[in-house]
C-alpha positions as CSV (number, residue, x, y, z in Angstrom):
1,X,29.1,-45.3,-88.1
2,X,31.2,-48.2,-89.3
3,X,28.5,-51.0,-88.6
4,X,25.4,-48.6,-89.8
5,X,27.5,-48.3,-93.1
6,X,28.2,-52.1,-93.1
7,X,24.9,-53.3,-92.8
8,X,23.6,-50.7,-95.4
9,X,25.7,-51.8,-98.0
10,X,24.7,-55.3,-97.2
11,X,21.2,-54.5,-98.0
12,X,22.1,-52.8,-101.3
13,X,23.7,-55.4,-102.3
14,X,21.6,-58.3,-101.4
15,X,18.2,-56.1,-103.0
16,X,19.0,-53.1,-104.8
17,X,18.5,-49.2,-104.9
18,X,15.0,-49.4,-104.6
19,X,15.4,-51.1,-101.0
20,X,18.7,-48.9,-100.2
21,X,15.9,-47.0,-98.4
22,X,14.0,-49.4,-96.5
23,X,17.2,-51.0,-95.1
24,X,18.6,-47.5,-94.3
25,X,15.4,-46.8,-92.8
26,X,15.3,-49.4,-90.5
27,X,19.1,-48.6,-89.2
């Protein structure tokens, strides 16, 4: 869970809501 939440947040930082869901998509 730790590492899923890690690299989600990296995604929403480096793009932005709008990606938050491709990025958790592709978890």
């Amino acid at each position: 869970m730790a590492r899923s939440r890690t690299q989600t947040v990296t995604c929403y930082s480096i793009y932005n809501t709008v990606y938050t869901n491709t990025c958790r998509s592709r978890t």
